[in-house]
DSSP file (Angstrom, degrees, kcal/mol; ACC not computed):
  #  RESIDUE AA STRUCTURE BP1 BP2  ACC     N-H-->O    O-->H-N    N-H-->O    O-->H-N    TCO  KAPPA ALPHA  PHI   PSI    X-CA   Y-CA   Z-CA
    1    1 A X     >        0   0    0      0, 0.0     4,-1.9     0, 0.0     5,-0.2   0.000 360.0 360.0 360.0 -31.8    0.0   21.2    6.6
    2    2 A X  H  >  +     0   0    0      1,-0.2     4,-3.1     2,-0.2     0, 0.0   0.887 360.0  47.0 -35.5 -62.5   -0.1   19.0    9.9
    3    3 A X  H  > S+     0   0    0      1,-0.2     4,-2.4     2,-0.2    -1,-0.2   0.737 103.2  51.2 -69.7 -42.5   -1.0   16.4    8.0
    4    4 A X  H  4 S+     0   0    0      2,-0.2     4,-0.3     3,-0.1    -1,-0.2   0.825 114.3  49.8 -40.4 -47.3    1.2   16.4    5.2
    5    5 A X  H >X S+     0   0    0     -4,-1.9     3,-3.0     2,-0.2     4,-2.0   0.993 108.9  53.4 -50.9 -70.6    4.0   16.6    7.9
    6    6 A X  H >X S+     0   0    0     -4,-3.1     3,-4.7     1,-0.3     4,-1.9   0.811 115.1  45.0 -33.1 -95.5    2.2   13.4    9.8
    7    7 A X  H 3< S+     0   0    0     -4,-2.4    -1,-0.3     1,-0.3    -2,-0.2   0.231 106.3  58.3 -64.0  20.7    2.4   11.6    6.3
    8    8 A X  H <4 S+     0   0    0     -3,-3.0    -1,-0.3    -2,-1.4     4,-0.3   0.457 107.0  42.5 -96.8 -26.2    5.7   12.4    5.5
    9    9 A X  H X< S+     0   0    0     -3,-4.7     3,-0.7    -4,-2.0    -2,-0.2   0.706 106.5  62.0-105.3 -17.5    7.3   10.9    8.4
   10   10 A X  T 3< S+     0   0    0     -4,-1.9    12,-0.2    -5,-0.5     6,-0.1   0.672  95.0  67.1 -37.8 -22.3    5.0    8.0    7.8
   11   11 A X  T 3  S+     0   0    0     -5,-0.3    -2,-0.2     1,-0.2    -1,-0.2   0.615 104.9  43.8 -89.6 -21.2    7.1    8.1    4.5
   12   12 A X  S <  S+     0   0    0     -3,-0.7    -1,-0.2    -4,-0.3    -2,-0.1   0.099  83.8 102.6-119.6  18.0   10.1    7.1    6.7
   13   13 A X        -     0   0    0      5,-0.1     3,-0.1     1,-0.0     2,-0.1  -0.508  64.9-133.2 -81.1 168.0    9.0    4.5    8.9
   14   14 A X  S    S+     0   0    0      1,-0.2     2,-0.7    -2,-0.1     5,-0.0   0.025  75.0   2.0-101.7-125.3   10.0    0.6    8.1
   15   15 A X  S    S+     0   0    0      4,-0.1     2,-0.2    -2,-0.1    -1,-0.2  -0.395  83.9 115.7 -90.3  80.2    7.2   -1.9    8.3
   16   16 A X     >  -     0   0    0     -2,-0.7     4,-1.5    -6,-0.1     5,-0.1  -0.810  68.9-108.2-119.9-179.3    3.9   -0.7    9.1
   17   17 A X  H  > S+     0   0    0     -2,-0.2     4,-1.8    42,-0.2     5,-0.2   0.958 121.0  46.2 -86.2 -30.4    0.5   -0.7    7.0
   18   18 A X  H  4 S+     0   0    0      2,-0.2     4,-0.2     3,-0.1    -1,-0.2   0.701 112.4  45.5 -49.0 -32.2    0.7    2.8    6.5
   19   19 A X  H  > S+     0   0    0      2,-0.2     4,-2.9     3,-0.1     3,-0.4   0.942 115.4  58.0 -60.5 -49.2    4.6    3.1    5.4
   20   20 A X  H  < S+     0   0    0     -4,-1.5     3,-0.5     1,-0.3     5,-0.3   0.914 104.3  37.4 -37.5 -77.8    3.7    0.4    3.5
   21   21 A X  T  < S+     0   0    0     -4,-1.8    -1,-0.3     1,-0.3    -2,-0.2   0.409 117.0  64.0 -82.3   8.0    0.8    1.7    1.3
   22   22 A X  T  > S+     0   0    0     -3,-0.4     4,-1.4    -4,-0.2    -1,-0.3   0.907 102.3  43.2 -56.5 -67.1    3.1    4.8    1.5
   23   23 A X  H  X S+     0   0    0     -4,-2.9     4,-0.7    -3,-0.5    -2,-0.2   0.256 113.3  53.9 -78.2 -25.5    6.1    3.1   -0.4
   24   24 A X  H  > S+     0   0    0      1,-0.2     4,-1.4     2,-0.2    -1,-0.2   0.076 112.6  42.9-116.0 -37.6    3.7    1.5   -3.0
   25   25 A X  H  >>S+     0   0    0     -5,-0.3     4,-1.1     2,-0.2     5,-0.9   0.745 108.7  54.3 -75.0 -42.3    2.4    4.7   -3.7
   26   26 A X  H  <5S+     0   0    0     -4,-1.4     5,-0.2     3,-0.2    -2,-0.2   0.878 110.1  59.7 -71.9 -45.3    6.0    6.8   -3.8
   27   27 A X  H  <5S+     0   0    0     -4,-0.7    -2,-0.2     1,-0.2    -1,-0.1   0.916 111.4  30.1 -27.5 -69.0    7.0    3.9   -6.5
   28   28 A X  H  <5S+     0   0    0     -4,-1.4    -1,-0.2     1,-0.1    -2,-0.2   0.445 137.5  13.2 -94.6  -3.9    4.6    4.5   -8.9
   29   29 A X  T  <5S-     0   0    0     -4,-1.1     4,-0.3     1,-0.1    -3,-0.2   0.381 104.6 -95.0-135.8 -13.1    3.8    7.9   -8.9
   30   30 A X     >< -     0   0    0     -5,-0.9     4,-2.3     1,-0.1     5,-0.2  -0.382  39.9 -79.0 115.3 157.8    6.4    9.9   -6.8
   31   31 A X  H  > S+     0   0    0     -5,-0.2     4,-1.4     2,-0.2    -1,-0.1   0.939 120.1  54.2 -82.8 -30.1    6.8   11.1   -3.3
   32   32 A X  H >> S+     0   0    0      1,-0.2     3,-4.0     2,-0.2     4,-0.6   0.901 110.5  48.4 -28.9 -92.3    4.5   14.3   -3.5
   33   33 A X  H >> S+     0   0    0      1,-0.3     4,-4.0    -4,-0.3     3,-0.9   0.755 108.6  49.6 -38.3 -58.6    2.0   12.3   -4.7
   34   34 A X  H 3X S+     0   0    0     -4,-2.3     4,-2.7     1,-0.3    -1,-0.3   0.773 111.0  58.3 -52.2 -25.3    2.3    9.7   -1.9
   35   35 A X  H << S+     0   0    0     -3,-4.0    -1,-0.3    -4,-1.4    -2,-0.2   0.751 105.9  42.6 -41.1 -54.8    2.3   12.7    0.5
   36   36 A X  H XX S+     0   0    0     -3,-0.9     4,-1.6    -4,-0.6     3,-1.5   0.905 112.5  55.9 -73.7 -40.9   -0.8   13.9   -0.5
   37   37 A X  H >X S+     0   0    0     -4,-4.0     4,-3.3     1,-0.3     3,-0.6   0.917 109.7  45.0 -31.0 -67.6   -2.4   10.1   -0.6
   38   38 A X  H 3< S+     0   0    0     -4,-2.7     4,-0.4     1,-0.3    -1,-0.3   0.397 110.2  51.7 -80.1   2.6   -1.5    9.2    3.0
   39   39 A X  H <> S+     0   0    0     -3,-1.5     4,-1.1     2,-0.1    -1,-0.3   0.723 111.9  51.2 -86.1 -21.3   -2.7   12.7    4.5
   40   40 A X  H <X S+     0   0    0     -4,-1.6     4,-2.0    -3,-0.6    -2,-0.2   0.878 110.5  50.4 -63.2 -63.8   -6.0   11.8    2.5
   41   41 A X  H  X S+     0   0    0     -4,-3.3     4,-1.8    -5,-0.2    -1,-0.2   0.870 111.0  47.2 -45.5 -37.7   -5.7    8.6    4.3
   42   42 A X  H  > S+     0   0    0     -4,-0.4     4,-3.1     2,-0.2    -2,-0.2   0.831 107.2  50.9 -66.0 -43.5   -5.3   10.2    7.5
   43   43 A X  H  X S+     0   0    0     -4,-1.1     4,-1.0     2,-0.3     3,-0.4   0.999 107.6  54.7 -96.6 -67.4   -8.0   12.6    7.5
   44   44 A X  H  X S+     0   0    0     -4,-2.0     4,-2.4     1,-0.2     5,-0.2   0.786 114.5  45.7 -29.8 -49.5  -10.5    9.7    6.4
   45   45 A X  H  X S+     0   0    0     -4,-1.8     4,-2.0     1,-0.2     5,-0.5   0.949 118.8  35.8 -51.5 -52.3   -9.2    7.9    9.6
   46   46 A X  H  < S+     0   0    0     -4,-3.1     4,-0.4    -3,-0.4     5,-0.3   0.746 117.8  59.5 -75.3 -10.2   -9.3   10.9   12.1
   47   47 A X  H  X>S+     0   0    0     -4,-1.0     4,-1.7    -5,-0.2     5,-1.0   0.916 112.9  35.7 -81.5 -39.7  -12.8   11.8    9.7
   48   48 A X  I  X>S+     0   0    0     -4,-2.4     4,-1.4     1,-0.3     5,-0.8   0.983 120.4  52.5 -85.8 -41.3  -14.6    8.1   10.7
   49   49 A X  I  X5S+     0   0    0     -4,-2.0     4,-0.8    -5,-0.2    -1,-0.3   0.980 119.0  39.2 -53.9 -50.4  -12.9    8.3   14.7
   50   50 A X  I  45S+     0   0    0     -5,-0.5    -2,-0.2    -4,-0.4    -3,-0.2   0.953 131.8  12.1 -77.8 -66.1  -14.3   11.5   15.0
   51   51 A X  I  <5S+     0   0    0     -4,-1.7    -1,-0.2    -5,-0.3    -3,-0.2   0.568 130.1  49.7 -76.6  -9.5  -18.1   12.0   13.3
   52   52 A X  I  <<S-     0   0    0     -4,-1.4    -3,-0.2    -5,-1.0    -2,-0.2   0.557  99.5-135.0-108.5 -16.9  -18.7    8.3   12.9
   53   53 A X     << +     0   0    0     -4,-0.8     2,-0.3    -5,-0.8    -4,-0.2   0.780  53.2 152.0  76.7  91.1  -17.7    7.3   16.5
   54   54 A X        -     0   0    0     -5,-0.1    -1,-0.2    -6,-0.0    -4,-0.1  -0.671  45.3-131.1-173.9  94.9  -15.6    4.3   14.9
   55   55 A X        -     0   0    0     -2,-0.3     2,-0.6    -3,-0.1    -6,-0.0  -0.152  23.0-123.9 -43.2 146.9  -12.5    3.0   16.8
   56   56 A X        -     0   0    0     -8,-0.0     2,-0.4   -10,-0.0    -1,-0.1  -0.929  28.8-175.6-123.5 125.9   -9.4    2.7   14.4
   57   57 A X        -     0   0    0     -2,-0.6     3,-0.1     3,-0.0    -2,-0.0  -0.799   5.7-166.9-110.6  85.8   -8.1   -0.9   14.5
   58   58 A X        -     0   0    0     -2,-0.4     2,-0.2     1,-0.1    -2,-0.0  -0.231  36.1-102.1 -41.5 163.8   -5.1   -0.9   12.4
   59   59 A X        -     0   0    0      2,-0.1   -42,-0.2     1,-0.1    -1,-0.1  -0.507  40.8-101.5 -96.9-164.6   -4.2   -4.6   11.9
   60   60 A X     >  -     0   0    0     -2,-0.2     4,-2.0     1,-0.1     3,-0.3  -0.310  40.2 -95.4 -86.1 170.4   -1.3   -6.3   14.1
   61   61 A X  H  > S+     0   0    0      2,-0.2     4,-1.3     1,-0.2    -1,-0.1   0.784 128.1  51.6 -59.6 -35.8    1.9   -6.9   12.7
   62   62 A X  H  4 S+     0   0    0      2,-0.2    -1,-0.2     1,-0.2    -3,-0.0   0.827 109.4  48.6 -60.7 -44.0    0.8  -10.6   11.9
   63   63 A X  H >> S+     0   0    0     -3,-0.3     3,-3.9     1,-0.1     4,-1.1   0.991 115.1  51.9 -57.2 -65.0   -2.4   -9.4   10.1
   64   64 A X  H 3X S+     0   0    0     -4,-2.0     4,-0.6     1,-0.4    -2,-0.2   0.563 104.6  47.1 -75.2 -30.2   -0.1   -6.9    8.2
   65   65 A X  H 3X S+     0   0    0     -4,-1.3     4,-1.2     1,-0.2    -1,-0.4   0.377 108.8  57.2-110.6  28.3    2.6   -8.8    6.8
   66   66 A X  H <> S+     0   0    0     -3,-3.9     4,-1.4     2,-0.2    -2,-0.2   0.705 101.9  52.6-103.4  -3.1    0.2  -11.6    5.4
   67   67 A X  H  X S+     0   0    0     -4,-1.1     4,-3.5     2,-0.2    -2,-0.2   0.721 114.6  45.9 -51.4 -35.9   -1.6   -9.5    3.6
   68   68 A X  H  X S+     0   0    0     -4,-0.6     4,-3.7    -5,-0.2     5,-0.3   0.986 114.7  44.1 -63.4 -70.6    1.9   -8.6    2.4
   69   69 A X  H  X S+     0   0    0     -4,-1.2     4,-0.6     2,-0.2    -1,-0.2   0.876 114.4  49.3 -14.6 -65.6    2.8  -11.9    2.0
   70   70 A X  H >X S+     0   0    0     -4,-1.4     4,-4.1     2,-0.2     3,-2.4   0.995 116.0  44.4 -52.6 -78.9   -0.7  -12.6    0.3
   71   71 A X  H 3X S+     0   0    0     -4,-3.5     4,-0.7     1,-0.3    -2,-0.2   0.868 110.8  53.9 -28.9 -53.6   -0.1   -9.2   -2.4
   72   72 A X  H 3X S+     0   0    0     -4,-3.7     4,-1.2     1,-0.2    -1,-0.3   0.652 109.9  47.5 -88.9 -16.7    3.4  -10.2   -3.0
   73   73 A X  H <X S+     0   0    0     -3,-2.4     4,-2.9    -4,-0.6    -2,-0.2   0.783 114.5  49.1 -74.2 -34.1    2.0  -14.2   -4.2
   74   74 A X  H  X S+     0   0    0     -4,-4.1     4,-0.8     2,-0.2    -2,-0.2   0.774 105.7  53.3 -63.9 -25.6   -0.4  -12.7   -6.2
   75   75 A X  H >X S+     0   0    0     -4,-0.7     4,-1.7     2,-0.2     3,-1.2   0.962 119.9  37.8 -79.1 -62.9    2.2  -10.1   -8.0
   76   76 A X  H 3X S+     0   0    0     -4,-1.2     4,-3.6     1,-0.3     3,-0.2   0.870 105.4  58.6 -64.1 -32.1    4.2  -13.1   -8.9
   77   77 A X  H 3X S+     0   0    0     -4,-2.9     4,-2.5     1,-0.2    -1,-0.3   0.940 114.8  51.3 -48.2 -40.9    1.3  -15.6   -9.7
   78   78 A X  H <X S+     0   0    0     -3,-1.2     4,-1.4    -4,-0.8    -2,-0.2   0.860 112.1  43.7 -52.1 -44.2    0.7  -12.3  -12.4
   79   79 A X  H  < S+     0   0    0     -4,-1.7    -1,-0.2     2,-0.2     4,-0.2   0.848 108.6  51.8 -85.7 -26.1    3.7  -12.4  -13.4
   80   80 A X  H  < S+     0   0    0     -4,-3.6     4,-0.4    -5,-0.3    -2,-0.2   0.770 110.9  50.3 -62.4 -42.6    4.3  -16.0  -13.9
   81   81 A X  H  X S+     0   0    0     -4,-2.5     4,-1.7     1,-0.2     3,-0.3   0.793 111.0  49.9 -78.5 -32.8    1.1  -16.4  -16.0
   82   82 A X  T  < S+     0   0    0     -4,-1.4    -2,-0.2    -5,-0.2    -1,-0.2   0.615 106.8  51.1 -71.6 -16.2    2.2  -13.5  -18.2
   83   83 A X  T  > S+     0   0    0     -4,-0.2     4,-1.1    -3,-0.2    -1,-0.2   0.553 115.7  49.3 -91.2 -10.8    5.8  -14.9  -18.8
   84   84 A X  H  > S+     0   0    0     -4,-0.4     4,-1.9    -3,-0.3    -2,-0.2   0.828 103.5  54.7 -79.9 -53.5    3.5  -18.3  -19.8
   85   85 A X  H  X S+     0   0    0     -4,-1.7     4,-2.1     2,-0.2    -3,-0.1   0.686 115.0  39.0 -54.8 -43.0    1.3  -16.3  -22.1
   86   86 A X  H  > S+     0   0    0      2,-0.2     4,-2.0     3,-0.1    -2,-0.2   0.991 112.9  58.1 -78.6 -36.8    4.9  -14.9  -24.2
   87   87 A X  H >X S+     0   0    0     -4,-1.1     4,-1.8     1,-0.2     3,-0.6   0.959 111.5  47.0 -45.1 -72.2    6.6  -18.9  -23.8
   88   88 A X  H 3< S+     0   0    0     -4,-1.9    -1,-0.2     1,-0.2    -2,-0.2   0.725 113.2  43.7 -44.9 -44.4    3.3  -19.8  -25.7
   89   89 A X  H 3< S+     0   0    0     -4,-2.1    -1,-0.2     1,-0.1    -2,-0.2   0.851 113.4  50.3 -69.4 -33.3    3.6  -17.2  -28.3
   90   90 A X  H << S+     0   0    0     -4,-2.0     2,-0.9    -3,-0.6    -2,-0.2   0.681  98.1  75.6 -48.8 -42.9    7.1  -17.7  -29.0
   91   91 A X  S  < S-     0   0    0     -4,-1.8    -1,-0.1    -5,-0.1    -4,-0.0  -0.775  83.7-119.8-102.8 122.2    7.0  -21.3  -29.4
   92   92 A X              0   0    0     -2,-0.9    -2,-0.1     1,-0.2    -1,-0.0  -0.023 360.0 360.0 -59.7 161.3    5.5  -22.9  -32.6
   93   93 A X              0   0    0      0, 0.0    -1,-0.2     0, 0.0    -2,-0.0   0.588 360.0 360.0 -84.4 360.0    2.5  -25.2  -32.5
């Protein structure tokens, strides 16, 4: 239950990598779901700190939002080649 709590107020932070893969998660499936995800997430972290002896390095705010950055060129590069793909069909040869 701890944990659920823990990822629930995770659910209401703004920009971190956990809020993050929170809100991505709350999108497409709902906020229960996202609930359960990120305490699943949690308890892997606290699992590998604890029996694996394994420091947890989130990355820095720099790392985090160029990955973001990175995810969000990739969504549109997707989307742009799929609006390319209908252009093509649409238009006769």
């Amino acid at each position: 239950i701890a944990l659920r709590q823990a990822a629930n107020a995770i659910g209401n932070l703004k920009d971190t990598h956990l809020s993050n893969f929170f809100n991505r998660i709350a999108y497409r499936k709902g906020r229960s779901v996202a609930v359960s995800a990120t305490a699943r997430k949690l308890t892997t972290i606290l699992w590998n700190m604890l029996f694996k002896n394994q420091q947890y390095n989130p990355p820095t705010v720099y790392e985090y939002l160029d990955q973001k950055r990175k995810r969000k060129v990739r969504e549109l590069q997707k989307q742009i080649a799929n609006l390319d793909a209908r252009m093509r069909k649409v238009q006769p040869s």
